[in-house]
Backbone bond lengths (Angstrom), bond angles and torsions (degrees), N, CA, C in turn:
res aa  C-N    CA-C-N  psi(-1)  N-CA   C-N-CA  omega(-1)  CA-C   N-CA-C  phi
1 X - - - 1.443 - - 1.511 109.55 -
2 X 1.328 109.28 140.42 1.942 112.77 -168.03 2.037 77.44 -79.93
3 X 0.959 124.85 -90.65 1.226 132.75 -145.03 1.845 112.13 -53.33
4 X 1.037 89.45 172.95 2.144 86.10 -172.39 1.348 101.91 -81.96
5 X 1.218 140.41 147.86 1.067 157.11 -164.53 1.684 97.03 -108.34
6 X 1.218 89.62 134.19 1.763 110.63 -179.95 1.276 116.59 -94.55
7 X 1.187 127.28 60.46 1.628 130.42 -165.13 1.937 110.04 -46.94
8 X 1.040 121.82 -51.31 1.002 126.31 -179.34 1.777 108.75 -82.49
9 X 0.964 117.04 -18.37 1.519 102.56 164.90 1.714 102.81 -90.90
10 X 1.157 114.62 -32.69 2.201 92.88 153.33 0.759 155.09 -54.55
11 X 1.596 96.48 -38.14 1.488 109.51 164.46 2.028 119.48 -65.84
12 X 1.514 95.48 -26.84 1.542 99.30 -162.05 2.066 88.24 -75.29
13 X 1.176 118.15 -21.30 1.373 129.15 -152.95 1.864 101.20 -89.70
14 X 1.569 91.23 -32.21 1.795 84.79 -175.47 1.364 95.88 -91.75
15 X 1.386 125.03 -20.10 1.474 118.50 -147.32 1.969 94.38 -82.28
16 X 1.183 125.19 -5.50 1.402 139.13 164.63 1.670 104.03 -64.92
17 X 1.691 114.38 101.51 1.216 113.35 -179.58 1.677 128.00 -47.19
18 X 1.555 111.70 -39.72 1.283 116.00 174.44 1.616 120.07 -70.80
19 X 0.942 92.85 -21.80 1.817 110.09 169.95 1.474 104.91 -70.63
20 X 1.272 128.83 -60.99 1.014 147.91 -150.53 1.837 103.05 -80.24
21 X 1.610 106.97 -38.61 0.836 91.77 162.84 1.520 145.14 -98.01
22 X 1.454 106.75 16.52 1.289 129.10 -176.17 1.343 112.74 -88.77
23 X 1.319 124.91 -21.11 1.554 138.55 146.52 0.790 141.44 -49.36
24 X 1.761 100.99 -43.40 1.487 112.72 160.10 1.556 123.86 -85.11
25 X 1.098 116.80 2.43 1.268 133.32 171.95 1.286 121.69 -81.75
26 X 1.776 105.05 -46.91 1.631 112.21 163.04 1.540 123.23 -61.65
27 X 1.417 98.99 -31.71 1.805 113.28 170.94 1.949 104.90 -28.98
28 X 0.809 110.36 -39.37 1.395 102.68 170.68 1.549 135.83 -93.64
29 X 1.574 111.05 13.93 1.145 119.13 167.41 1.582 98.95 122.49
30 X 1.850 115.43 164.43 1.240 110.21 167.24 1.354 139.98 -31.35
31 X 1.012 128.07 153.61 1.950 127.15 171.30 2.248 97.37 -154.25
32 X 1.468 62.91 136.45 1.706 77.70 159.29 1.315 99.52 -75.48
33 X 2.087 107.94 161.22 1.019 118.45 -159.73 1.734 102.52 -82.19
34 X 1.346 102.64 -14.08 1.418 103.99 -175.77 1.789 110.19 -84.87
35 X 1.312 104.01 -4.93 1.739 87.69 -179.91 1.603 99.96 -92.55
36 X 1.342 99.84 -12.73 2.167 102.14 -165.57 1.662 91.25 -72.48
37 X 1.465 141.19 -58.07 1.044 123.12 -162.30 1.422 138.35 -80.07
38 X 1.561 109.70 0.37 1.832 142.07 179.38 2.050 82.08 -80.26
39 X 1.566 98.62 -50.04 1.591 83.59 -146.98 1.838 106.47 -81.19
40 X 1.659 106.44 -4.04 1.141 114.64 172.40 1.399 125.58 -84.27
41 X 1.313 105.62 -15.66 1.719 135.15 -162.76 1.423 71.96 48.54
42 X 1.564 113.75 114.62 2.119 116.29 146.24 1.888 74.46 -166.55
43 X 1.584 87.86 137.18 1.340 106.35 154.97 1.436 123.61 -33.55
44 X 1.545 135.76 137.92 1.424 98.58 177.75 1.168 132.60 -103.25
45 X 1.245 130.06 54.90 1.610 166.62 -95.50 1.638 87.67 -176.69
46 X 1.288 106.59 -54.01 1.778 117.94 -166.13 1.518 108.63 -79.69
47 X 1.517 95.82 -55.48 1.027 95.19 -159.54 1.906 103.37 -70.27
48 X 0.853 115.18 -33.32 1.950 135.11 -175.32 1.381 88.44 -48.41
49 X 1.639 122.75 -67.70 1.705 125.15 172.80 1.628 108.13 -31.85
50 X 1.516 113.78 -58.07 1.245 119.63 -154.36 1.865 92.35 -65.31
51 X 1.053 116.31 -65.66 1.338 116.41 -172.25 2.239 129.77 -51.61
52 X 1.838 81.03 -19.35 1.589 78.45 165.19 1.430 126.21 -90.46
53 X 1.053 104.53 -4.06 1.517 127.96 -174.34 1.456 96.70 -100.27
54 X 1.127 154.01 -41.04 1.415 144.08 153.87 1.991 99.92 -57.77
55 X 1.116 143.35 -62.18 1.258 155.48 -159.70 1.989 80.27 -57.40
56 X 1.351 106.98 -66.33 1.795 100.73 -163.66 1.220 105.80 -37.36
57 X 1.660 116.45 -55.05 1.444 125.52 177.82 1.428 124.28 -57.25
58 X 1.262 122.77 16.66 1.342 113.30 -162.00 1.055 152.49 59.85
59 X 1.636 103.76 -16.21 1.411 111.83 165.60 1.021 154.43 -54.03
60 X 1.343 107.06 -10.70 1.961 136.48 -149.96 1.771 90.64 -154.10
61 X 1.369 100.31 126.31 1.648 107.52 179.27 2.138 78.82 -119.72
62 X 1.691 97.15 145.54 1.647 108.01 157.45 1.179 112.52 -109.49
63 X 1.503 125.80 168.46 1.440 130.63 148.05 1.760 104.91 -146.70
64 X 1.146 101.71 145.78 1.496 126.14 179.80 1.190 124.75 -63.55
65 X 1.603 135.07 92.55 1.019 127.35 176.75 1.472 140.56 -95.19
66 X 1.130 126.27 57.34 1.399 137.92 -156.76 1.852 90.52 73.30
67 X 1.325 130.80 -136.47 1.568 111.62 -152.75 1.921 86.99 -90.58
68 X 1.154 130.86 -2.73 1.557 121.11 179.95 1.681 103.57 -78.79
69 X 1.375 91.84 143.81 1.585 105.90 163.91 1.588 105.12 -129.12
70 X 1.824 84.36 124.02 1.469 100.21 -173.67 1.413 89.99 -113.43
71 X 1.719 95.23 137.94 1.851 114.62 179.41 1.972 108.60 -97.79
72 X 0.831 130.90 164.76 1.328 146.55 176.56 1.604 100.17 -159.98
73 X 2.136 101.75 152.82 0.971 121.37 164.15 1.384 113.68 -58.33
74 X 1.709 119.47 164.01 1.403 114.20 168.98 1.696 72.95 -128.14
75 X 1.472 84.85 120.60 1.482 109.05 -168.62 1.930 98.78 -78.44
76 X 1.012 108.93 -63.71 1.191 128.40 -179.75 1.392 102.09 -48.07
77 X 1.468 153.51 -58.16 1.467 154.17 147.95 1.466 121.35 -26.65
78 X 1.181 97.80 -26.96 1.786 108.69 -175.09 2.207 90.31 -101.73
79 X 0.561 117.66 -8.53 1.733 116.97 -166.17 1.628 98.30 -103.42
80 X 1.526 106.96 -26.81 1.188 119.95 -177.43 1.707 116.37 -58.14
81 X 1.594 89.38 -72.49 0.988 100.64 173.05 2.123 126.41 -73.08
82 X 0.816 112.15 -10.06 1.322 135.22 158.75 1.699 112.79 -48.59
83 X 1.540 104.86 -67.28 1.137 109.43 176.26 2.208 109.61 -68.27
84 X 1.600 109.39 -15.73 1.537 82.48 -152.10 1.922 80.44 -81.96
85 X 1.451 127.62 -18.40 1.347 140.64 163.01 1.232 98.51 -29.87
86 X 1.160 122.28 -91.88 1.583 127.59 -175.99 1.392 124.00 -26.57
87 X 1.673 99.62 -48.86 1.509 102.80 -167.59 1.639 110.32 -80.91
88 X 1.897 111.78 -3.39 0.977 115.75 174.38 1.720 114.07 -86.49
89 X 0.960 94.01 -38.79 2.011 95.23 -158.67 1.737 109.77 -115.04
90 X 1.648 111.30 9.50 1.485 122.78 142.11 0.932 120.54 -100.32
């Protein structure tokens, strides 16, 4: 990652259960934004919040699919900070 990584604004960002679990939800590959909030039960008002706030962080890349927006991990952003974890608290 070019820019400095905000360890403590990631941690404060995953440690949000609906966040947290929307990651693990992508863990299995893309989803339109409309299947993430049925399978989260969250309004999708909530869940739309929850996902730009993962997207600000880098975590969540979109692309446009005719009017669907399908989210994916940014695998590599999440590995990032993963590793700077490690190199902190081993």
């Amino acid at each position: 990652m070019k820019e400095k990584m905000n360890i403590k604004k990631y941690l404060t960002t995953i440690a949000e259960p609906n966040r947290l679990a929307i990651l693990q939800f992508l863990k299995g590959g893309e989803k339109c934004a409309c299947e993430i909030h049925p399978k989260l039960k969250l309004p999708q008002n909530l869940s739309s919040h929850h996902l730009k706030v993962l997207k600000d962080m880098k975590l969540l890349k979109s692309r446009r699919d005719g009017l669907k927006i399908i989210y994916s991990r940014d695998e590599d952003v999440i590995k990032s900070y993963q590793l700077v974890l490690t190199e902190t608290l081993i």
